[in-house]
C-alpha positions as CSV (number, residue, x, y, z in Angstrom):
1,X,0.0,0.0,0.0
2,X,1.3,3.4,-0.8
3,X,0.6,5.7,2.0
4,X,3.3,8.5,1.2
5,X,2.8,11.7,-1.3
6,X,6.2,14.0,-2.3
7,X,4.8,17.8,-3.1
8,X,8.1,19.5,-4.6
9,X,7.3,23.2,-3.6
10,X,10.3,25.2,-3.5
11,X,9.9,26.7,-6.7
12,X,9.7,30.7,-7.0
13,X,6.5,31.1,-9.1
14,X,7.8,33.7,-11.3
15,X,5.4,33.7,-13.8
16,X,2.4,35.2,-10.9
17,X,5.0,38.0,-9.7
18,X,4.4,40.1,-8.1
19,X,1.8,38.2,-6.2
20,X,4.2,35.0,-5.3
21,X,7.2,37.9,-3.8
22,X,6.1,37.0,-0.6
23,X,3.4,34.2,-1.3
24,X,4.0,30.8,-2.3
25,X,2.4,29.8,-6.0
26,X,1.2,26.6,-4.0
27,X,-1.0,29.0,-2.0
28,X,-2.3,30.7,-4.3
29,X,-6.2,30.1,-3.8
30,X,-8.8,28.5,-6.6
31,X,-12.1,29.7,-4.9
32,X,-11.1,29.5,-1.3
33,X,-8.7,26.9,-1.3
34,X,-5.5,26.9,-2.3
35,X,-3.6,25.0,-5.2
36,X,-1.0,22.4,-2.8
37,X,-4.8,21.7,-0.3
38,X,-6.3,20.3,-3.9
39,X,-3.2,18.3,-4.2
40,X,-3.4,17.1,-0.7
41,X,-7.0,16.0,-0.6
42,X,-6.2,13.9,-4.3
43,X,-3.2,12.4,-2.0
44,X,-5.7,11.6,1.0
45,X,-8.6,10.3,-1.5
46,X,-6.2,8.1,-2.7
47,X,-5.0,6.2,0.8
48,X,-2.4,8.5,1.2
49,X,-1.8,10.2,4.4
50,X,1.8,11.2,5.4
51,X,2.4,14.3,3.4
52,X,6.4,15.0,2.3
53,X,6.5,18.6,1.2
54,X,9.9,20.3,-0.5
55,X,10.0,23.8,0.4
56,X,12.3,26.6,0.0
57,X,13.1,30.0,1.6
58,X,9.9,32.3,2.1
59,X,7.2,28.9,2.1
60,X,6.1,29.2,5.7
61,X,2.8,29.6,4.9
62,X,2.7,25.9,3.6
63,X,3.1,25.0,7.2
64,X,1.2,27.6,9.1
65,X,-1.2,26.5,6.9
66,X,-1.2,22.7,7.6
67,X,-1.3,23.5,11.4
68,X,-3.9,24.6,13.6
69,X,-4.4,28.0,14.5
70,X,-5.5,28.5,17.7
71,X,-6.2,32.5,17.7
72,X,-8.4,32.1,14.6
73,X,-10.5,29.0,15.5
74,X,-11.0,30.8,18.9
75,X,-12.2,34.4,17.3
76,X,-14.9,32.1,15.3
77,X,-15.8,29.8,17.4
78,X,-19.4,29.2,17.9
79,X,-20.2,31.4,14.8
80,X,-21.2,30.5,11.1
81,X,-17.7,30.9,9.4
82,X,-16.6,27.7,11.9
83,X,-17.9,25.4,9.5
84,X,-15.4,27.0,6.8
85,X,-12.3,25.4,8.5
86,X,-14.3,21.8,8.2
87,X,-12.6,20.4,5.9
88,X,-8.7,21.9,6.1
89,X,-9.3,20.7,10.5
90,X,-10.2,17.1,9.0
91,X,-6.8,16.6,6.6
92,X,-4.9,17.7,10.1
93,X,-6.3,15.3,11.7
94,X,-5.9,12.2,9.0
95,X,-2.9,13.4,7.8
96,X,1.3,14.0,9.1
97,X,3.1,16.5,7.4
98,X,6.8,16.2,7.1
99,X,9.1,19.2,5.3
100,X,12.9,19.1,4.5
101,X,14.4,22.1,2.2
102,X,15.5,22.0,-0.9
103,X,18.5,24.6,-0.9
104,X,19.2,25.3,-4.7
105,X,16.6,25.0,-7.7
106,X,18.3,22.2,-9.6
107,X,15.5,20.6,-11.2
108,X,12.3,18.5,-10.9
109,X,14.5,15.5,-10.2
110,X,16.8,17.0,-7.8
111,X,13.6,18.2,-5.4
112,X,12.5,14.6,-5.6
113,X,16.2,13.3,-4.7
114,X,15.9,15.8,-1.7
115,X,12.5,14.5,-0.1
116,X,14.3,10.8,0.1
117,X,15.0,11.4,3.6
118,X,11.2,12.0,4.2
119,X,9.9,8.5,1.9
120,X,12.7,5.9,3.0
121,X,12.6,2.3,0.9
122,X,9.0,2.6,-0.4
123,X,6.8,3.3,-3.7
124,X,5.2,6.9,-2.9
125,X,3.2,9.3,-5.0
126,X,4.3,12.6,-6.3
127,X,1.7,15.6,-6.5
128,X,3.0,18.7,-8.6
129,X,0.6,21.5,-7.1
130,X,0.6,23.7,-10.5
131,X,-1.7,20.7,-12.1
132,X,-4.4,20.7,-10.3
133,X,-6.7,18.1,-11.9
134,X,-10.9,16.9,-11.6
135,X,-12.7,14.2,-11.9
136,X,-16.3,13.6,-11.0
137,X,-16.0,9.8,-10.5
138,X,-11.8,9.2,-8.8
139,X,-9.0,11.4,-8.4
140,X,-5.8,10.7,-10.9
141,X,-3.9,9.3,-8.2
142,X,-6.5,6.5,-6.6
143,X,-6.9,6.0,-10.5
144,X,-2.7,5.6,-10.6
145,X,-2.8,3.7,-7.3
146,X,-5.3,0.9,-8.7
147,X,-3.1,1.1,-11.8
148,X,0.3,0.5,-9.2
149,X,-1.6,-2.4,-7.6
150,X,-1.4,-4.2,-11.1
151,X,2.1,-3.5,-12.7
152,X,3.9,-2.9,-9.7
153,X,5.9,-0.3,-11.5
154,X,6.9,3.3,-11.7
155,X,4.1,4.8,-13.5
156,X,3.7,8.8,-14.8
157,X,0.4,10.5,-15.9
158,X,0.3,11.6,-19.1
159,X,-2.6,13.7,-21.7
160,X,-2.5,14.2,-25.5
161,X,-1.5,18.0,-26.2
162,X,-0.9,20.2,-29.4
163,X,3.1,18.9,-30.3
164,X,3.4,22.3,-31.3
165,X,3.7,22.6,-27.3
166,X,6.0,20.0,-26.7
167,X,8.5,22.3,-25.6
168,X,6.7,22.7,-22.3
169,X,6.7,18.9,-21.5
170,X,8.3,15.8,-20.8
171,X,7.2,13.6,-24.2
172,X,6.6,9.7,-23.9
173,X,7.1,7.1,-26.7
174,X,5.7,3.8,-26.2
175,X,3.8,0.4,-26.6
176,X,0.2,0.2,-25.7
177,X,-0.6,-2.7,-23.5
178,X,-3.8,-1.9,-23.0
179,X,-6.0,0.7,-23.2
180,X,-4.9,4.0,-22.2
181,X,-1.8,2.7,-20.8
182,X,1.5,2.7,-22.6
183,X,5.0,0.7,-21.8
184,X,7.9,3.5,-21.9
185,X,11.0,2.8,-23.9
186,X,11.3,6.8,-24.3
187,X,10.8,10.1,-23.0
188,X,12.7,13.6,-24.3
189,X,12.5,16.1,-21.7
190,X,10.8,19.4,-23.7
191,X,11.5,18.7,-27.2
192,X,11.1,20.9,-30.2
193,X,8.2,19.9,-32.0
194,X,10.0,18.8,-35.1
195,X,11.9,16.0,-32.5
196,X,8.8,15.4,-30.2
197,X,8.8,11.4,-30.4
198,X,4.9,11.6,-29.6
199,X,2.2,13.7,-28.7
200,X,1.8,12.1,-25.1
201,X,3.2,14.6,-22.5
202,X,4.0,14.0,-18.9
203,X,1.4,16.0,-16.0
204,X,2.5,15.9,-12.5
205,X,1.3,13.0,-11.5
206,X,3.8,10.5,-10.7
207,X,4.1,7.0,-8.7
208,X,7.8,6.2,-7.9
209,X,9.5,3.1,-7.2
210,X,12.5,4.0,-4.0
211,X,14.9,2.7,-6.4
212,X,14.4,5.9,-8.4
213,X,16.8,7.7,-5.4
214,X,19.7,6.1,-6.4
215,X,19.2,6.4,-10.2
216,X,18.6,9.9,-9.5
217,X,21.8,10.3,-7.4
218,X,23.7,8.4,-10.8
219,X,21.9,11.7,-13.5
220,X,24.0,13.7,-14.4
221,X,22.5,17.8,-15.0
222,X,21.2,18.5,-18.1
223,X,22.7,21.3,-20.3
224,X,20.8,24.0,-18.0
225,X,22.4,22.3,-14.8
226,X,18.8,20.8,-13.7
227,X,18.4,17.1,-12.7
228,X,15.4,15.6,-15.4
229,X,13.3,13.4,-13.9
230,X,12.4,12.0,-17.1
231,X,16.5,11.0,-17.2
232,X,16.1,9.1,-14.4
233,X,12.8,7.6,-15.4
234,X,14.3,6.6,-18.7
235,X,16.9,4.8,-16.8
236,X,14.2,3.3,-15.3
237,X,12.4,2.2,-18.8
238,X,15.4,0.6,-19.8
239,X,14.6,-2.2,-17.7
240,X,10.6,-2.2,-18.4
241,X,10.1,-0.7,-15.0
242,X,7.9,2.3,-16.4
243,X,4.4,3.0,-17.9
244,X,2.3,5.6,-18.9
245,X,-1.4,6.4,-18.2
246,X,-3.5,8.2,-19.8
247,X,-6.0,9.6,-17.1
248,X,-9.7,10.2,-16.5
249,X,-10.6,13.9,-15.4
250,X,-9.8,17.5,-16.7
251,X,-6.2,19.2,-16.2
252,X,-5.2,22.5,-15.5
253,X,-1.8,24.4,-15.5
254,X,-2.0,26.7,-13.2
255,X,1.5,27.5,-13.5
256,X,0.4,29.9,-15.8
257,X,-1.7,32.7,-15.2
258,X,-4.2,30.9,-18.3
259,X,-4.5,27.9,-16.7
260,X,-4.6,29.4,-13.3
261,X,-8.4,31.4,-14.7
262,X,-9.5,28.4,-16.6
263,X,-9.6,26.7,-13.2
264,X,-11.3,29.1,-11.1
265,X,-13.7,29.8,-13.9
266,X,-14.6,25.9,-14.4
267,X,-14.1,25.0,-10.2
268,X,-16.8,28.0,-10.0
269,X,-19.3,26.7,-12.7
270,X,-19.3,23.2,-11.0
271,X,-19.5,24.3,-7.0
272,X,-21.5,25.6,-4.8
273,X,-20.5,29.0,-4.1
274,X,-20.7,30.4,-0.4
275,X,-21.7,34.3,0.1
């Protein structure tokens, strides 16, 4: 059973300045609840509950926030705004948080190296925040969990896009062994178009066998001095430890300040909106 999720959040959010100077991107709020409590609850709905979150300088307010706060809860106690901390005072309660720092921005792969210390010798989850994805019926990762269960492998999520984005993606190439679901024998970390092998990009949402830690310690940077997950994951291929899913749901980059409205627009056609 997989009961640990890695959120890499040490990232700087540069393309929301100058709102992320002082706020992390992972707080930034669809409706009332920010992008990383999203990822958290997909993490939880999925039967995982100890939390491992990279963070960075200036990302206190990922803890505060996963923490109880006792002079707030006491100013609203016994009014009607106490049933708006319902659900964040429930994934307190199911879940342990754990944070180490990651002290220079080398890379998707390198934040994942860092949180080792938090996962030890076990298959986790990894939950990139910026994605934040829906689906009526199961979140992506109890669909990737089920999907683990089976194949007992490293598995990443990935969508059909426009190749003429490719450059903003990891790209997959592969055998379909069944529906939706692709054996990797290669992946080009943000290819031109004209070189994309596929048109099957990577979302972040990934499940990760522990011997990834030691592949990743092996990679060496890429020309921009970043450590590619996708490196180490081909490494991983190589041996037919790696598939590819294409999930159910809708996804969203709310990296960018695009995706980041497309969300809130579509979150606040579909919910029930509180005066």
């Amino acid at each position: 059973m997989i009961t640990k999720c890695l959120f890499p959040a040490a990232g700087y959010g540069t393309r929301f300045l100058p709102a992320t100077k002082a706020m992390p991107k992972e707080m930034l709020p669809i409706l009332t609840k920010p992008l990383i409590q999203y990822g958290v609850e997909e993490a939880l709905e999925a039967g995982m509950t100890t939390m491992a979150i990279i963070t960075g300088r200036g990302k206190r307010a990922i803890e505060d926030h996963f923490d109880i706060s006792y002079e707030l809860e006491h100013q609203i106690k016994g009014t009607s705004k106490e049933k708006l901390l319902k659900e964040i005072r429930e994934i307190i309660e199911r879940c342990t948080f754990s944070y180490t720092r990651q002290s220079e921005m080398k890379g998707l792969g390198h934040a994942i190296l860092t949180g080792e210390t938090l996962i030890g010798n076990q298959p986790f989850g990894v939950i990139l925040a910026d994605d934040l994805c829906q689906n009526d019926d199961e979140g992506v990762m109890e669909q990737m969990v089920k999907l683990y269960k089976k194949y007992q492998c490293s598995i990443v999520a990935i969508e059909e896009i426009d190749k003429a984005h490719s450059e903003k993606y990891g790209i997959v190439e592969g055998e379909m062994i069944e529906k939706g679901i692709y054996k990797l024998f290669n992946m080009v970390e943000k290819p031109h178009p004209d070189a994309a092998p596929s048109n099957l990009a990577i979302i972040g949402r990934y499940i990760l066998t522990p011997d990834i830690f030691e592949i990743l310690k092996e990679t060496k940077p890429s020309k921009n001095g970043e450590i590619q997950i996708t490196d180490a994951l081909l490494e991983q291929a190589k041996k037919g430890k790696v598939i590819a899913y294409k999930f159910r749901g809708k996804r969203f980059d709310c990296g960018s300040v695009k995706g980041f409205v497309e969300a809130t627009n579509y979150l606040a056609s579909t919910s029930e909106l509180i005066d």
